[in-house]
N, C-alpha and C positions, 0 to 999 in steps of 0.2 A: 584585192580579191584572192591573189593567189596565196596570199598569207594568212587570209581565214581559211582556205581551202585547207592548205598544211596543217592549220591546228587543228581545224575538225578532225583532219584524219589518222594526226596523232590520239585524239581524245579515244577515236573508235577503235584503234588499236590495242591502247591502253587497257579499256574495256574486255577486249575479247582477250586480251592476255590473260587478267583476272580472273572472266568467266571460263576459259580453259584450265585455267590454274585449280581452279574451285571444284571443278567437273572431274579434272584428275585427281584431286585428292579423295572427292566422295566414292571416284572407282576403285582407286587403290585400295582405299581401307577395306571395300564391300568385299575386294576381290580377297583381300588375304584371311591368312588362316586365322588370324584372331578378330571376335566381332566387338573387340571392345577397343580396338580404332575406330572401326567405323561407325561406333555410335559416339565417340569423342567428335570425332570429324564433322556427322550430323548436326552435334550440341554446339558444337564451334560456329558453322553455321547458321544454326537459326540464332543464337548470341548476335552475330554482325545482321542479320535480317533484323532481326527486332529492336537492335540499340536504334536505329532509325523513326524508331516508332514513339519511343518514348518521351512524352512531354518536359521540357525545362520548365521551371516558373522564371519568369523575368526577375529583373530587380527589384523594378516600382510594384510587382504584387506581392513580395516578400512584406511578410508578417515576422518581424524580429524583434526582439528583446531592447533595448534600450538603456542608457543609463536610468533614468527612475525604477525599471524591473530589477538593474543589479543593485539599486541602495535597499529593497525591500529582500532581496537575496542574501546581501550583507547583515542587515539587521533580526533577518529570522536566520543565518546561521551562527550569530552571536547569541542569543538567544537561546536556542539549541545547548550550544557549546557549553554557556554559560549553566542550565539548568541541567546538563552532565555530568558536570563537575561538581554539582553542589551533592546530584544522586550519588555520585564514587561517595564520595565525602560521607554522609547519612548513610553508604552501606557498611564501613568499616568499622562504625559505632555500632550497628543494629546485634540482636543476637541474632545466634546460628538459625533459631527454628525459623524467623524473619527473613533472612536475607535471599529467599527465594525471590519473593517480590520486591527486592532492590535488585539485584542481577537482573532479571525482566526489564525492568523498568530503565533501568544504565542503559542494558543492550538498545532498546528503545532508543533514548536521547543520541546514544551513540550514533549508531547507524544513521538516525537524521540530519545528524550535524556533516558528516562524510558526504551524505546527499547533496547537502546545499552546498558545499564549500565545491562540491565538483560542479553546480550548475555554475556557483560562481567563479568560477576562475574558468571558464567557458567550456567545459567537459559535459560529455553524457546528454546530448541534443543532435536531432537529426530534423530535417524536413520534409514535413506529410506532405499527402497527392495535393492538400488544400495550400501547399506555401506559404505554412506555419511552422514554426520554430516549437518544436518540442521535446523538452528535456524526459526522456526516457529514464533515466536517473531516479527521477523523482518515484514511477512505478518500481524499478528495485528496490526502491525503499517502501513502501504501501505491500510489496509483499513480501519484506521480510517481517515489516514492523507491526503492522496491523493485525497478524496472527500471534503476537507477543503479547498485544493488548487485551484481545480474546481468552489468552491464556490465562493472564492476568485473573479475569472477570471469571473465569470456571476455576480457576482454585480458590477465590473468595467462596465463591458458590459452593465448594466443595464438590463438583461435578464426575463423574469419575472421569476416567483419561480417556475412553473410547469415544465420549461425547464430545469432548473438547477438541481431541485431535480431527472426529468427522466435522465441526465448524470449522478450527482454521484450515482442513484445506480445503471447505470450500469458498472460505474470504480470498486464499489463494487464487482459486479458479476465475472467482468474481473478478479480480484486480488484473488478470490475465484476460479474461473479456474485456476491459477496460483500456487495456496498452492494444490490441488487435482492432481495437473501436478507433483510435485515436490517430493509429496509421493507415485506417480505410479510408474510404472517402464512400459518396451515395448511399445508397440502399444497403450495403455491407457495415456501412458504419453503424447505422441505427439499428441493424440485426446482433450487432455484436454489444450494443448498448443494453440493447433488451434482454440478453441472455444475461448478462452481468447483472442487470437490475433484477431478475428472476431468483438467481440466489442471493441477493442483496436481502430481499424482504423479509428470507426466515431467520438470517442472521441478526437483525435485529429483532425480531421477534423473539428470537433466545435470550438476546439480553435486557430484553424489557420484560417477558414472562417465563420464561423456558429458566433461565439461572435463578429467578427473581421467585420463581418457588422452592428452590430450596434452601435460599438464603433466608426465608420466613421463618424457618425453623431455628436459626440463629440467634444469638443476643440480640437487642436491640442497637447496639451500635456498629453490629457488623451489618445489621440490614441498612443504618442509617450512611454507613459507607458507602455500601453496593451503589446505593439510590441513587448517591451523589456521580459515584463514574459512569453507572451504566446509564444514567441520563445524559450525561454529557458527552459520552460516546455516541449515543443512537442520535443525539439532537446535530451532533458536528458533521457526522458519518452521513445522514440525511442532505447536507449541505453540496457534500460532493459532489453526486450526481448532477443539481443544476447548476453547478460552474462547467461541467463538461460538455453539458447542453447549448450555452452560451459561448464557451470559450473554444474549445477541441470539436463542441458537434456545428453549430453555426459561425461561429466566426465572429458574432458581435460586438464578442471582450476582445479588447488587445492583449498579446501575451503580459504586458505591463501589470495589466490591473487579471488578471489571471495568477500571476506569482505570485500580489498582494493580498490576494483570497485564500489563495492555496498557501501562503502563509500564514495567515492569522486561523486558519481550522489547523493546520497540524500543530500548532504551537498549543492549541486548545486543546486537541486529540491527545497528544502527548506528553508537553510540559505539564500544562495544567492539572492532567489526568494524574502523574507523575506524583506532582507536589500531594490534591489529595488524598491519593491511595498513601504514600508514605509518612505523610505527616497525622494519618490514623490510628494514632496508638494504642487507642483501648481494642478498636478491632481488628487491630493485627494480630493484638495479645488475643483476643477471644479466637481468632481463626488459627492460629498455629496451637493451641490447646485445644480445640474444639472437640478433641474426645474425654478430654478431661471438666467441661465444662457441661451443665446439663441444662435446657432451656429455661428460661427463667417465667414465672409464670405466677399468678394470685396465689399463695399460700392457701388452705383451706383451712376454714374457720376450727375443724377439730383437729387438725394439727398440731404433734404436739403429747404433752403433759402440763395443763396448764395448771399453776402457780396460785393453790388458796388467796383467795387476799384478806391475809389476816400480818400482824407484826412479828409473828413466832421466830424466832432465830434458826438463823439457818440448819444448824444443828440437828435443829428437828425434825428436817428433811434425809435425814443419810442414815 
């Protein structure tokens, strides 16, 4: 008994050491000439107050990554890699007026490939309020990359640059509501989805109608280009959102089968995007001439000097 009695009264000791210790530091700072102690000293304080406060996740509710997320990690950053290096390659052949959209297009592959090679070697992931594993990485890449693709799509278009630059950034902004969504948690999370989803909608609307008139005035195989990326941009870009729903907003994908989704859309969004747009020749050619090129359209029937039909030698004509 008298040996709990001692320790109790070391512990109370203890206590009021600290809590004196705490109490002089907060007067010292208040008291002296500079007040930017004692708003350190304050902030120091409610730090040690509040680290108390804050939740750990356990082990057993850790939602992490697995060997099968890092073989689909592995295989979409070879992938990547690989469809990078074919674009370096195809831009070095291209000409001058062309090789705007090979530089786009590299930067693209590039920067994705850096993405994955950093979730995979176990980089650029942190754990949200929900005790998920989330590679933040991924969003650096969604906003540098996906303003690249945009640009892409309004230089086809011929858009001018004031338009294009007001879309990407607001795909920026979107994909920034998106990373803010993803490390909420409750009622914060779904407000920052919906704000994302908000400028989501016109974005696509630009490149199904918004670019897609003024690429009408174009040759036919520059429209027949557009068609093919900006579909399969707004179809994969669509996709997005409810894997974030499922995966980052409830929790009912595993980050596994999350990587394997969110790989096979960028590898669509990008590679694929890549290969079409580049391997377009005739309307690349029509788009980097396109002032030299004048719509193509029904000739009209009195067009023209047209040609007796008789056998007279040409002669006769000059």
């Amino acid at each position: 008994a008298d040996g709990r009695a001692e320790s109790r009264r070391r512990v109370i000791a203890q206590r009021s050491r600290r809590s004196f210790f705490r109490a002089r530091t907060v007067r010292g700072a208040m008291a002296g000439s500079q007040p930017r102690q004692a708003l350190a000293a304050l902030m120091l304080l409610g730090l040690v107050q509040s680290a108390a406060a804050v939740e750990v996740c356990k082990v057993v509710d850790l939602q992490l990554v697995t060997q099968t997320g890092e073989f689909f990690l592995a295989v979409t950053f070879l992938g990547m890699g690989v469809s990078t290096v074919i674009f370096v390659l195809m831009a070095f052949k291209a000409a001058h007026e062309k090789r705007k959209f090979y530089f786009t297009t590299c930067y693209i592959g590039a920067i994705s490939t850096f993405a994955y090679y950093a979730m995979l070697s176990g980089q650029g992931w942190l754990i949200t309020p929900s005790c998920r594993q989330l590679f933040y990485v991924r969003y650096l890449d969604w906003f540098v990359t996906t303003p690249l693709i945009l640009l892409n799509l309004g230089m086809i278009a011929g858009a001018d640059p004031v338009t294009i630059l007001a879309i990407c950034a607001g795909d920026m902004l979107m994909i920034f509501g998106g990373f803010m969504g993803s490390v909420s948690s409750g009622h914060i999370k779904w407000l920052w989805f919906c704000l994302s989803l908000l400028i989501f909608m016109p974005i696509v609307y630009m490149m199904i109608r918004g670019f897609r008139s003024l690429v009408d005035r174009s040759h036919p195989s520059v429209v027949e280009m557009y068609s093919k990326v900006a579909w399969l941009s707004a179809v994969s870009w669509s996709i997005y959102p409810l894997v974030f729903i499922f995966s980052e907003g409830s929790g009912d994908w595993s980050p596994n089968f999350e990587i394997m989704i969110f790989g096979i859309l960028d590898m669509l969004s990008k590679a694929v995007f890549g290969f079409i747009l580049l391997l377009s020749h005739e309307g690349l050619d029509r788009i980097t001439n396109f002032k030299g090129f004048a719509p193509i359209r029904e000739a009209p029937a009195n067009y023209g000097t047209p040609m007796p039909a008789s056998n007279a030698a040409v002669e006769a004509y000059i």
